[in-house]
C-alpha positions in Angstrom: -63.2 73.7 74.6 -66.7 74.6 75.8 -67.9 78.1 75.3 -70.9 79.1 77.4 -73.3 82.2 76.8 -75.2 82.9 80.0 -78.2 84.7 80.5 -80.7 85.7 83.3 -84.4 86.5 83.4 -84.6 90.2 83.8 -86.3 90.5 87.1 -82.9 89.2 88.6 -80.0 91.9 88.5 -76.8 89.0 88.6 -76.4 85.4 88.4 -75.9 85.4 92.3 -79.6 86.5 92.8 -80.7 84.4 89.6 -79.1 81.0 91.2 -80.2 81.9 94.8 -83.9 82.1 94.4 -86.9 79.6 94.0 -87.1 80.1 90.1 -85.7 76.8 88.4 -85.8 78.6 85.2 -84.0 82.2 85.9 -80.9 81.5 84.1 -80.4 80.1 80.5 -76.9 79.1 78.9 -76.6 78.7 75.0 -72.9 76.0 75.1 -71.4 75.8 72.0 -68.4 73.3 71.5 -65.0 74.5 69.6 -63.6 72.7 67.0 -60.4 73.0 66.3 -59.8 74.3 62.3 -59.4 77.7 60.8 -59.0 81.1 62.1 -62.0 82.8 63.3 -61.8 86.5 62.9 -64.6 87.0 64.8 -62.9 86.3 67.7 -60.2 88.5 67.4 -61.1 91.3 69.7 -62.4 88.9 72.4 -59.2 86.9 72.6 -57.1 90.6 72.2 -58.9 91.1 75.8 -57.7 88.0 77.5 -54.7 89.7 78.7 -57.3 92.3 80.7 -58.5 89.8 82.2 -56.2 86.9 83.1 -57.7 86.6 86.5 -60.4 85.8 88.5 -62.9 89.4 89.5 -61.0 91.1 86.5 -63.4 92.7 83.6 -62.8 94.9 80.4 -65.3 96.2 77.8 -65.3 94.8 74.5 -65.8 96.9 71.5 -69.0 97.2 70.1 -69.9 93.7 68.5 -72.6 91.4 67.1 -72.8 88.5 68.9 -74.2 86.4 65.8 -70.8 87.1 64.6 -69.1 85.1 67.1 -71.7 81.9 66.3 -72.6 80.0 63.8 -74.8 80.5 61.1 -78.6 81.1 62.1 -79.6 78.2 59.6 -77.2 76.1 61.8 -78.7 77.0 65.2 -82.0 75.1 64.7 -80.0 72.1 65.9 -79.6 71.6 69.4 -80.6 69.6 73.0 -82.1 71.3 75.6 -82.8 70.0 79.3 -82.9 71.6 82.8 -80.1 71.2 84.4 -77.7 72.6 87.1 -74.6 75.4 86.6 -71.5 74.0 86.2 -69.5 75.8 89.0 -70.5 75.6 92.8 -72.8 75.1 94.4 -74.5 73.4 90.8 -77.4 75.1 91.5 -80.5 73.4 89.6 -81.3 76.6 87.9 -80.6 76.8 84.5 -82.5 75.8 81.0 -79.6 74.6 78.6 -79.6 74.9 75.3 -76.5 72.9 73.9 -76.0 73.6 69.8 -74.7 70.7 67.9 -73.0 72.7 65.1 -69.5 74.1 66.5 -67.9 77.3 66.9 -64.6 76.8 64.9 -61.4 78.3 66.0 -57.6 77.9 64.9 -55.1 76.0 67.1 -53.6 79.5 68.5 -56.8 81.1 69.2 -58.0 77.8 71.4 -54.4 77.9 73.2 -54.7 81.2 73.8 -57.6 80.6 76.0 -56.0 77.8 78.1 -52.5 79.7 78.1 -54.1 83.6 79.0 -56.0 82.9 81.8 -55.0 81.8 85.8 -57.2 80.4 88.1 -54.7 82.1 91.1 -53.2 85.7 91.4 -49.6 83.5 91.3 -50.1 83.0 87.8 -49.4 79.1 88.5 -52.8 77.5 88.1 -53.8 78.2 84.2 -57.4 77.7 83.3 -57.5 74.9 81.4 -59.2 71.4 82.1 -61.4 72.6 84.5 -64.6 70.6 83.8 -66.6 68.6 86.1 -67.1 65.2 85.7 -70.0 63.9 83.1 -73.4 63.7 85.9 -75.8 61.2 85.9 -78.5 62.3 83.8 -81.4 60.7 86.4 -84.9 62.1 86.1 -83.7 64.6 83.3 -85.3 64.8 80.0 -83.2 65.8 77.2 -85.4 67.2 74.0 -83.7 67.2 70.8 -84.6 69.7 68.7 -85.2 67.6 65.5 -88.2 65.6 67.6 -90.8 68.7 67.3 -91.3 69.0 71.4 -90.3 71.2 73.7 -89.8 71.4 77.1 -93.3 72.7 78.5 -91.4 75.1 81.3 -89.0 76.1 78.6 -91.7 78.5 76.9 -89.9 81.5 77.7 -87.2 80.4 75.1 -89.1 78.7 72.3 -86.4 78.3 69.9 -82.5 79.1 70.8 -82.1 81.0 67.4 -85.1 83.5 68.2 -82.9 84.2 71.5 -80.1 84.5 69.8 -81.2 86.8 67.7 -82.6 89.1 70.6 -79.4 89.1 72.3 -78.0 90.3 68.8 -80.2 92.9 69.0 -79.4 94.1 72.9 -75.8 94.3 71.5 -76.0 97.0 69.5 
């Protein structure tokens, strides 16, 4: 499992707008993989909400939180890739700075099933949401940084390092 934290620059007012203009840079997705191991409290209230919102255009509120509760450590978030890339649903607009973390985001066995088991693609109930990833892309003209090799992407200015973002968007939610 993949989790995804999506942002957009603030001149946009949705992700629609954000992935329909000219700006290559107006969105910007933290993706964390899950690794499968103990309980993560943390996550409690967000997987109490999947049954709010099992389908597609469906939304609830979650209780006040801290997102740097749901991630790992801030020492751990110095290590990641970053490249600009497309979004992962249609039309894969080429839109988005990605910051991909190579420490996990560990979950028990019943919290990642919960995921996969919870949510439906369809109103039927019949299509469940799991699997649903694209097939690995060429990388072609794509340059991967890794944050260990001391460079970043020049356009990726706006978001120097991930953990400085993170730690702003921790801020916004409370």
């Amino acid at each position: 499992m993949e989790i995804h934290i999506v942002h957009i620059k603030e001149k946009f007012q949705n992700l629609a707008e954000a992935s329909a203009g000219d700006d290559r840079e107006g969105i910007a997705v933290l993706g964390f993989l899950v690794k499968n191991g103990s309980e993560n409290p943390a996550f409690r209230n967000v997987i109490n909400l999947l049954t709010k919102i099992q389908e597609k255009d469906e939304s609830s509120t979650l209780p006040k939180a801290r997102l740097s509760d749901l991630l790992p450590s801030t020492d751990k978030l110095k290590r990641y890739f970053r490249y600009l890339g497309s979004l992962t649903t249609p039309d894969c607009q080429e839109k988005v700075i990605w910051t991909l973390f190579k420490e996990p985001i560990q979950l028990d066995e019943n919290q990642i099933t919960t995921f996969s088991k919870t949510l439906f693609y369809d109103n039927k109930k019949t299509t469940s949401m799991k699997d649903n990833f694209r097939p690995v892309q060429i990388r072609g003209q794509r340059k991967v940084q890794d944050s260990g090799a001391g460079s970043l992407l020049p356009s990726a200015r706006a978001v120097t390092l991930a953990p400085a973002l993170a730690g702003l968007l921790v801020s916004l939610l409370l």
